[in-house]
Kinemage of the C-alpha trace (Angstrom):
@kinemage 1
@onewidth
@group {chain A} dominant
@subgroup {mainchain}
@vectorlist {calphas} color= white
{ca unk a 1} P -59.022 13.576 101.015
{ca unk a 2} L -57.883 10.138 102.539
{ca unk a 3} L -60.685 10.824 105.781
{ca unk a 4} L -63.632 11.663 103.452
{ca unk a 5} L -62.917 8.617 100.902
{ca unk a 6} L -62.575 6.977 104.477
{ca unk a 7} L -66.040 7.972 105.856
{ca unk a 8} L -67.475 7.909 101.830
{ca unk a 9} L -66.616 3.982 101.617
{ca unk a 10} L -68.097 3.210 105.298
{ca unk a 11} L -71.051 4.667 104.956
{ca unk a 12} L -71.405 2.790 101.528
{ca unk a 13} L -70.502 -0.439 103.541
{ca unk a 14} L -72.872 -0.060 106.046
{ca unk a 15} L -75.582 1.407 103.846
{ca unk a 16} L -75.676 -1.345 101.274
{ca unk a 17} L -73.702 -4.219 103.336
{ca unk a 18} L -76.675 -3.324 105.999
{ca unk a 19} L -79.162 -4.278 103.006
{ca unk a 20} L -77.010 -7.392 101.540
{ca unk a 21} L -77.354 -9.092 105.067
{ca unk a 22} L -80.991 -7.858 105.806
{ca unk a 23} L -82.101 -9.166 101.862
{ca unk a 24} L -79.897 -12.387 102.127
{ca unk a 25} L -80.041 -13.439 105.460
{ca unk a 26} L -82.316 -11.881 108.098
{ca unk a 27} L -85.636 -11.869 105.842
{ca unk a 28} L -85.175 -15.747 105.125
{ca unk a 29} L -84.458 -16.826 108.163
{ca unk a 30} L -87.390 -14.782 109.788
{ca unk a 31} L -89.935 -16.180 107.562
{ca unk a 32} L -88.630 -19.748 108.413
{ca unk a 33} L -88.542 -19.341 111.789
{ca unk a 34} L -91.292 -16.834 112.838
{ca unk a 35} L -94.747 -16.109 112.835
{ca unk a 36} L -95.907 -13.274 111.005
{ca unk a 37} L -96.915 -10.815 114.497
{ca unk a 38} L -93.457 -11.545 115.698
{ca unk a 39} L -91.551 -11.811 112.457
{ca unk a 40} L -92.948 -7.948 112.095
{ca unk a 41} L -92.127 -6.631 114.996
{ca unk a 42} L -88.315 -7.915 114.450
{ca unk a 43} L -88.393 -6.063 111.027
{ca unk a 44} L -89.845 -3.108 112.711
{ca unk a 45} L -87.294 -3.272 115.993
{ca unk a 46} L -84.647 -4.010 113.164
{ca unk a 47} L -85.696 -1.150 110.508
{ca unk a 48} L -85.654 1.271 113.422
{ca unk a 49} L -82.142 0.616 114.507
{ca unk a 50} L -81.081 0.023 110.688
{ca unk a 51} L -82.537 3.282 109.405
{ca unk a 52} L -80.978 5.560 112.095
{ca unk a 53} L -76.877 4.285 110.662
{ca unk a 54} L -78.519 4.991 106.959
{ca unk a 55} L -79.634 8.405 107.669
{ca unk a 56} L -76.493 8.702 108.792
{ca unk a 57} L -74.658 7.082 106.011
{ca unk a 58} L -76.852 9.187 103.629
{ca unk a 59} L -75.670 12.160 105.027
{ca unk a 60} L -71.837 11.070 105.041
{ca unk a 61} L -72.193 10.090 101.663
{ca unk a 62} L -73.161 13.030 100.143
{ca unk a 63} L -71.294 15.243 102.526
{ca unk a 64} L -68.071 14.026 101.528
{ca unk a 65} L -69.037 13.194 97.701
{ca unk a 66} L -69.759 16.385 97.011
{ca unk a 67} L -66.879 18.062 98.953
{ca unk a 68} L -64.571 15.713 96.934
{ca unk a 69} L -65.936 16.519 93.458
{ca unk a 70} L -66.204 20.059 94.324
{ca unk a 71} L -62.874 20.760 96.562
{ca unk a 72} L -60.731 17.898 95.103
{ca unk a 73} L -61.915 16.888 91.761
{ca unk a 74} L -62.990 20.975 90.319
{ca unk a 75} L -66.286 19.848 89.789
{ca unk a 76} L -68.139 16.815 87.650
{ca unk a 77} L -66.297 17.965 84.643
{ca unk a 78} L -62.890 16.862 86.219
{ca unk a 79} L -64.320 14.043 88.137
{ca unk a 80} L -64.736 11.328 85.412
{ca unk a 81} L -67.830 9.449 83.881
{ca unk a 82} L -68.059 6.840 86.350
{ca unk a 83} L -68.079 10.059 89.469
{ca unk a 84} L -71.181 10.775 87.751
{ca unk a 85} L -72.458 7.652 87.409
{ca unk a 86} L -72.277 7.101 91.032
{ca unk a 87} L -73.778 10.317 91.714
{ca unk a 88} L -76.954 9.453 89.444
{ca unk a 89} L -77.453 6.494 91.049
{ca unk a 90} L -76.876 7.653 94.570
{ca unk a 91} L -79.192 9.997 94.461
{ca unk a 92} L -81.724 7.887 93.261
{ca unk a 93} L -81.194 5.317 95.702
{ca unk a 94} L -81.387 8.201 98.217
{ca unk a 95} L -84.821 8.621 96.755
{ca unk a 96} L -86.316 5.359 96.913
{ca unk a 97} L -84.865 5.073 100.861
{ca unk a 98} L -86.878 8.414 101.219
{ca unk a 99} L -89.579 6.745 100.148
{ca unk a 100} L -89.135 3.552 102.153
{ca unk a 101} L -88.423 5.618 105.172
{ca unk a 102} L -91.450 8.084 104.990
{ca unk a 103} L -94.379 5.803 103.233
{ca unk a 104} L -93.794 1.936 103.430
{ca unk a 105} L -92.088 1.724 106.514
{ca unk a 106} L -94.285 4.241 108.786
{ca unk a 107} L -97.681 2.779 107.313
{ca unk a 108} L -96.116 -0.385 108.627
{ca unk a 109} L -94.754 0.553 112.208
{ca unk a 110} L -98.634 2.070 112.414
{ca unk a 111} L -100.110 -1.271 110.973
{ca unk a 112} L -97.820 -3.018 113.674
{ca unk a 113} L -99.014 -1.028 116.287
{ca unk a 114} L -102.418 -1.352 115.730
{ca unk a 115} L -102.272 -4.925 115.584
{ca unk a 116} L -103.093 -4.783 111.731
{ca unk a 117} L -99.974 -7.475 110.782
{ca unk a 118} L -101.882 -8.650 107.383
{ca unk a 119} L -101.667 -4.770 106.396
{ca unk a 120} L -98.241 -4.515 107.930
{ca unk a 121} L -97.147 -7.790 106.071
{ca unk a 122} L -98.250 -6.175 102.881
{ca unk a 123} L -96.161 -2.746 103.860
{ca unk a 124} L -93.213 -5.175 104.652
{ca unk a 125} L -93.303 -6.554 101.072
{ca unk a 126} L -92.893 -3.225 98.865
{ca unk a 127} L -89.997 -2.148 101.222
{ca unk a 128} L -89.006 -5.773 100.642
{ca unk a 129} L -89.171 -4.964 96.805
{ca unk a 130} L -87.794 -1.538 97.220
{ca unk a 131} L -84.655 -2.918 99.109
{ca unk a 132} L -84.163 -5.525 96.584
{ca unk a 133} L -83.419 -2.386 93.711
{ca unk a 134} L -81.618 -0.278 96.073
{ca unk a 135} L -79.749 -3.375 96.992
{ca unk a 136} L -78.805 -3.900 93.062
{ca unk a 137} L -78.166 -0.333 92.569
{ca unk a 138} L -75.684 -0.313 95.651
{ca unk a 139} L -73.923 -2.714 94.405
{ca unk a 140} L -73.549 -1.416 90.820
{ca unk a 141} L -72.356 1.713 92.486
{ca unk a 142} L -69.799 -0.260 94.619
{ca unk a 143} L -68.636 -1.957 91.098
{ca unk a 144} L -68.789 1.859 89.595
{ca unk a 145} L -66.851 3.253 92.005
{ca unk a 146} L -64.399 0.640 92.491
{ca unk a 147} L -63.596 -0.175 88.629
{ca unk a 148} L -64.525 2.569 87.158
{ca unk a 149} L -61.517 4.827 86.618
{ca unk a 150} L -60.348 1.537 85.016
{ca unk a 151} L -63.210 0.700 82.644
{ca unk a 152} L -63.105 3.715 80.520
{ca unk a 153} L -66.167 5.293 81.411
């Protein structure tokens, strides 16, 4: 149990702490500091890096959620509210990164590579927009998951 909360929590770190910095940081200071042709070919150097760890943090995540509500908790009955809560909301964050990974973001590494940065600029926006709610989401999960045993759910 202790090595899949373990692996559960650091893949939640990395997924949404990976989305905190990249909202709060990296996206203001590139549009201060960069041209839009080389401001989208950091995001697209950055997304590809980025999106490898969340793939992987996806797959922890569930992987170990589900083997500790099935082989620890006895299922979502025994698990508590706020288990279920997280799960919910997981899985649609899961989702919408599916979404970002497979539409936005390749429509935007073609635009990029075709030189089309005004279409590419416009791709970079709705996964801008998308992070932004998976970004809230995370970090309602984080709150779920860390209070909510205590909060009654």
């Amino acid at each position: 149990m202790a090595y899949a909360i373990a692996l559960h929590i650091l893949s939640a770190v990395i997924w949404v702490g990976g989305m905190f910095f990249a909202y709060m940081a990296l996206r203001p200071a590139a549009a201060e500091t960069l041209e839009p042709p080389p401001r989208l070919k950091l995001w697209l150097a950055t997304f590809k890096r980025f999106f490898l760890w969340v793939w992987l943090a996806v797959i922890t995540l569930l992987a170990t959620g589900y083997w500790m509500v099935f082989r620890v908790f006895g299922g979502f009955d025994q698990a508590g509210l706020h288990v279920g809560v997280m799960h919910i909301a997981g899985i649609i964050m899961v989702l919408i990164y599916m979404h970002v990974f497979f539409a936005p973001y390749r429509r935007m590494r073609q635009a990029v590579n075709a030189g089309d940065f005004p279409a590419a600029g416009n791709k970079l926006s709705q996964i801008r927009t998308l992070v932004g709610v998976n970004l809230l989401i995370g970090l309602g999960v984080i709150t779920v998951a860390s209070a909510g045993r205590y909060l009654a759910l």
